[in-house]
C-alpha positions in Angstrom: 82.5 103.5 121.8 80.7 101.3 119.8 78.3 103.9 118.5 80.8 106.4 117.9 82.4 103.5 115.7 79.5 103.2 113.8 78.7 106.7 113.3 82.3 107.3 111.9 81.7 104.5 109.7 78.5 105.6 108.7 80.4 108.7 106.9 82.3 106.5 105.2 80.1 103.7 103.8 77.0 105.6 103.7 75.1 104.3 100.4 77.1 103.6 97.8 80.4 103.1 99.6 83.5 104.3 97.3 87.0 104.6 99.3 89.6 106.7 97.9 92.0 107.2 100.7 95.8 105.3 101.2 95.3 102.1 102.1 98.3 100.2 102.1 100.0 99.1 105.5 102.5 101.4 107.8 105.0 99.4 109.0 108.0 100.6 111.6 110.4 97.6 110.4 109.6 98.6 106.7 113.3 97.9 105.8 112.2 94.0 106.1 109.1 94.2 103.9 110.7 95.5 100.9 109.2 92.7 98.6 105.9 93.5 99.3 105.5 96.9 98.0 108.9 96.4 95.8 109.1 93.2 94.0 112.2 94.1 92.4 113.8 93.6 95.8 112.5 89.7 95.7 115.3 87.1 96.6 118.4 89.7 96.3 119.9 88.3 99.6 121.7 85.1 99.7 119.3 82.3 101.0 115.6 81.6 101.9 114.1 84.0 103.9 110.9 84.2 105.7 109.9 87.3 107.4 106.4 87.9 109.2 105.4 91.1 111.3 102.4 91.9 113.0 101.3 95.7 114.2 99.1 96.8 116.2 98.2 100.3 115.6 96.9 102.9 118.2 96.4 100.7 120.7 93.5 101.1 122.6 92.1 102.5 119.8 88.2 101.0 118.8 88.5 99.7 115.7 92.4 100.6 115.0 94.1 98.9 112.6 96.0 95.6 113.2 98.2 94.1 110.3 99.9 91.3 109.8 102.4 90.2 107.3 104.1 87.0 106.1 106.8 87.1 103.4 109.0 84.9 102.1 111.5 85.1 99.3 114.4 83.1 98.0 117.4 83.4 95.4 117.1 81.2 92.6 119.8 82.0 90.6 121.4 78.8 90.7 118.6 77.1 89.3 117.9 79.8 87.0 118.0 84.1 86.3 116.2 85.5 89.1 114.5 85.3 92.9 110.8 84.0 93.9 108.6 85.3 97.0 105.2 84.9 98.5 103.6 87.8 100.4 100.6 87.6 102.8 99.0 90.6 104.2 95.7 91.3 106.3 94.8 94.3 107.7 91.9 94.7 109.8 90.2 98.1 110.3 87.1 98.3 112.2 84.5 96.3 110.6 86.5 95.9 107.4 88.9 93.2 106.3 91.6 93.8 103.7 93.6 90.4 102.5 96.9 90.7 100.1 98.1 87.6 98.6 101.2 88.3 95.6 103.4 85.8 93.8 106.5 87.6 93.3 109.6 87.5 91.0 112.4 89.3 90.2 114.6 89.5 87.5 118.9 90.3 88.5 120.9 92.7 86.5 124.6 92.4 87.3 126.7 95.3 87.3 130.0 94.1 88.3 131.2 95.0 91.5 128.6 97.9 91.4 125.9 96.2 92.5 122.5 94.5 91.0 119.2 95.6 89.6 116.3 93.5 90.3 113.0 94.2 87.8 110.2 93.1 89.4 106.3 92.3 89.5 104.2 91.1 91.9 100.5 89.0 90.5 98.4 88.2 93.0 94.8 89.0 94.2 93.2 91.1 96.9 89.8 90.3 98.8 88.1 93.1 100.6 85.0 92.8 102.5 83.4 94.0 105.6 81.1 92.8 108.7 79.1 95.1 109.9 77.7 95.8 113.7 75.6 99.0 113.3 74.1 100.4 116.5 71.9 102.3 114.8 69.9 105.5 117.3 66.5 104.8 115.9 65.5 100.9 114.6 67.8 97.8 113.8 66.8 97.5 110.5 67.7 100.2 108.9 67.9 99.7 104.8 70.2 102.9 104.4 73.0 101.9 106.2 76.0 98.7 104.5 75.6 95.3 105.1 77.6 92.7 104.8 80.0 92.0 101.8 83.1 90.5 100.1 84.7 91.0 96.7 87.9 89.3 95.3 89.9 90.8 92.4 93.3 90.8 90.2 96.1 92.8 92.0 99.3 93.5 90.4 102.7 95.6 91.6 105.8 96.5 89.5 108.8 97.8 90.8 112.9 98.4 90.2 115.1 97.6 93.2 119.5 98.3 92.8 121.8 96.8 95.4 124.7 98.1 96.2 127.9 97.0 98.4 126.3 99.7 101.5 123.4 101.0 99.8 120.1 100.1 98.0 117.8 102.0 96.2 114.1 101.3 94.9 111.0 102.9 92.8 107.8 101.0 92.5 104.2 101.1 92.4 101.4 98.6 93.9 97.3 98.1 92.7 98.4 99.0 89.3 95.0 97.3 88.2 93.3 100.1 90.5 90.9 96.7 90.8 87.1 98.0 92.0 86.2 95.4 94.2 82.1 95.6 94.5 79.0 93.6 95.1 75.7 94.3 95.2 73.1 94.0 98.3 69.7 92.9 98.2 67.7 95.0 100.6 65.0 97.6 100.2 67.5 100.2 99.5 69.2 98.0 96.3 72.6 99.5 97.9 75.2 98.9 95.9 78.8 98.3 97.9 82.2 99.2 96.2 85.6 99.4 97.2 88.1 101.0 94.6 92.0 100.6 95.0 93.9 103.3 94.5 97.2 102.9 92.9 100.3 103.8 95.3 103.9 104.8 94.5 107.2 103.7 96.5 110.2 105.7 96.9 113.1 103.8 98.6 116.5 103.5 100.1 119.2 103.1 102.3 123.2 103.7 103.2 125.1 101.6 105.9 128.2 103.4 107.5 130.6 100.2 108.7 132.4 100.1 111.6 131.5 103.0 113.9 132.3 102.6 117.6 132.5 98.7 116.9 129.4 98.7 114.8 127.2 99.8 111.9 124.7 102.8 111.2 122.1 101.7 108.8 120.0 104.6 107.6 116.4 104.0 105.1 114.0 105.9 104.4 110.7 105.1 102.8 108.0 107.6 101.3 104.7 106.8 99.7 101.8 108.6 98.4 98.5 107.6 96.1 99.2 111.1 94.7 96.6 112.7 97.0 98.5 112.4 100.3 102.4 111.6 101.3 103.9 110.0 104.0 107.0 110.2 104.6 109.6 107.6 107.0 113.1 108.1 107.8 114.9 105.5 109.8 118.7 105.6 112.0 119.5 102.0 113.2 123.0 101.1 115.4 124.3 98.0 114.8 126.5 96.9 117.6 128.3 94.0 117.4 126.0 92.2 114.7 123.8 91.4 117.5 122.0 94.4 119.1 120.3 97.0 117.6 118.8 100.1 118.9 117.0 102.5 116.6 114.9 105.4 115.8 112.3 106.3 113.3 110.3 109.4 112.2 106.8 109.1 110.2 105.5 112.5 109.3 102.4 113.9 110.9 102.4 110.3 112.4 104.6 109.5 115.3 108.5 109.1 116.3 109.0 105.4 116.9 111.7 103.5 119.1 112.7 100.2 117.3 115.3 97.6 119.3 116.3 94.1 117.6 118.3 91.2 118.8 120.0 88.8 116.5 120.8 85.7 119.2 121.6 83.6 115.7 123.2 84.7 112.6 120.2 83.2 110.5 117.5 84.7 113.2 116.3 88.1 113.6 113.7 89.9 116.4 112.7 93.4 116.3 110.2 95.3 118.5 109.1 99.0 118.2 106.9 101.5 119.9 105.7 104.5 118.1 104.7 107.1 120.0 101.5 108.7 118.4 102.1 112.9 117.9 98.8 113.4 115.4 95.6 114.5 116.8 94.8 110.8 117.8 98.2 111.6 120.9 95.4 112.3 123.3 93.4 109.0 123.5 96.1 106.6 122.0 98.6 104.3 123.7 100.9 104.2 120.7 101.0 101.3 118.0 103.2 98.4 119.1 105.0 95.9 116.8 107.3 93.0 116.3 109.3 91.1 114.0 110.6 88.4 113.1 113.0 86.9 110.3 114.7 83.5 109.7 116.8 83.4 106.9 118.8 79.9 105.8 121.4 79.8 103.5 121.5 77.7 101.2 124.6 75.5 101.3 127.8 76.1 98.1 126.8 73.7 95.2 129.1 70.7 95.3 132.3 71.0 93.4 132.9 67.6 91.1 136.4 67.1 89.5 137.6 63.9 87.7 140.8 63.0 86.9 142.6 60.2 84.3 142.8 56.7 86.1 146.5 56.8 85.4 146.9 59.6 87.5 145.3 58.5 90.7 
């Protein structure tokens, strides 16, 4: 498997390695990582809250990717206009190691009972290198084929997100920089390494349907694309009770996922889902497993201060 690992990645790094494919995360629970592909979405809820997920992707899988993600945001507004977040990511993908790290804010436009706009951006930087373990067929020194490297640049996201009583709705766009992250190897072969972001686009939203057989019906749906391919989610959560939820989601060309959550506190949330692989990888994968988690604390009413004349104590 190794081998087979290597020869794949041989296609892909082979001399001067230049990747234009999608690279940003899937994610099943991508209703609770709105900030990081959306920062107009940053500290809209009441509260601090910290979210982190981790996937595992086509388990079983040599070399399949595994993600995790660590995000937390908070609404500001009574210290001044707007909402703050921090978002971690690392991806992992075979030899290669991806690393996200955005400072996030987001600027509230109220339209009375309508809802609010949140204008966003996200500045941050991403680090991109690889490790190689070649098993080459012929020597172990072979000059042609990547060695090790790691490249740190400016990465910057934009994005508009409106929140409405039972809906929300968002546009945005990550790797607006399209940063080329590159270094240069000093072997016989002067190889030059390069990885090039590709800029992505976000189209978002979501409707909740209130009480329906003593609970709620939460519907999103997520599509992306770096304008050479398109994926496409569409989500169906039940809410029952405000405690237990059961859900299904749909990725195209991807796999149908089964998500179920428990909320045991009202500031604490657990998810797990289990996608079930239906693209040509259905044959030798176990499916993708992942879980989340989200604390959220409110943050308690300012104090209300009122003074009165001594005489009329």
């Amino acid at each position: 498997m190794r081998l087979i690992t290597s020869i794949l990645g041989l296609f892909l790094l082979l001399y001067n390695v230049n990747i234009l494919a999608q690279q940003d995360k899937l994610l099943t629970h991508f209703m609770f990582d709105k900030m990081s592909v959306n920062p107009g979405a940053t500290g809209l809820n009441d509260g601090i809250s910290v979210t982190s997920l981790y996937r595992n992707q086509w388990d079983k899988i040599n070399g399949a990717p595994n993600s995790a993600i660590l995000n937390v945001e908070a609404n500001l507004n009574r210290y001044f206009p707007g909402g703050l977040g921090i978002s971690f990511y690392h991806d992992a993908i075979g030899f290669a190691r991806q690393n996200n790290a955005l400072l996030n804010y987001s600027f509230p436009i109220e339209f009375g009972n309508a809802g609010t706009l949140g204008l966003g951006i996200g500045v941050g930087i991403m680090n991109y290198g690889m490790n190689p373990d070649w098993v080459p067929p012929t020597t172990l020194n072979d000059p042609s084929l990547p060695n090790e490297f790691t490249s740190t640049n400016l990465d910057l996201n934009f994005g508009a997100y409106f929140k409405g009583t039972n809906f929300y709705a968002g546009i945005s766009s990550t790797h607006l920089s399209e940063t080329l992250l590159e270094n240069s190897v000093s072997n016989s072969g002067g190889l030059m390494q390069s990885y090039q972001t590709a800029r992505h686009y976000y189209l978002m939203g979501g409707y909740t349907l209130s009480n329906i057989a003593g609970g709620d019906i939460e519907t999103n749906l997520l599509v992306r694309t770096d304008l050479v391919k398109m994926s496409m989610d569409v989500n169906a959560r039940y809410i029952y009770d405000k405690k237990y939820i059961g859900g299904l989601t749909y990725r195209t060309s991807d796999a149908v996922a089964i998500m179920l959550g428990y909320v045991p506190l009202d500031y604490l949330t657990v998810g797990y889902s289990y996608d079930i692989t239906i693209n040509k990888l259905a044959s030798i994968s176990r499916g993708s497993h992942e879980i989340m988690v989200k604390y959220t604390y409110l943050l308690p009413l300012p104090r209300i201060e009122k003074s009165r004349h001594p005489r009329w104590l």
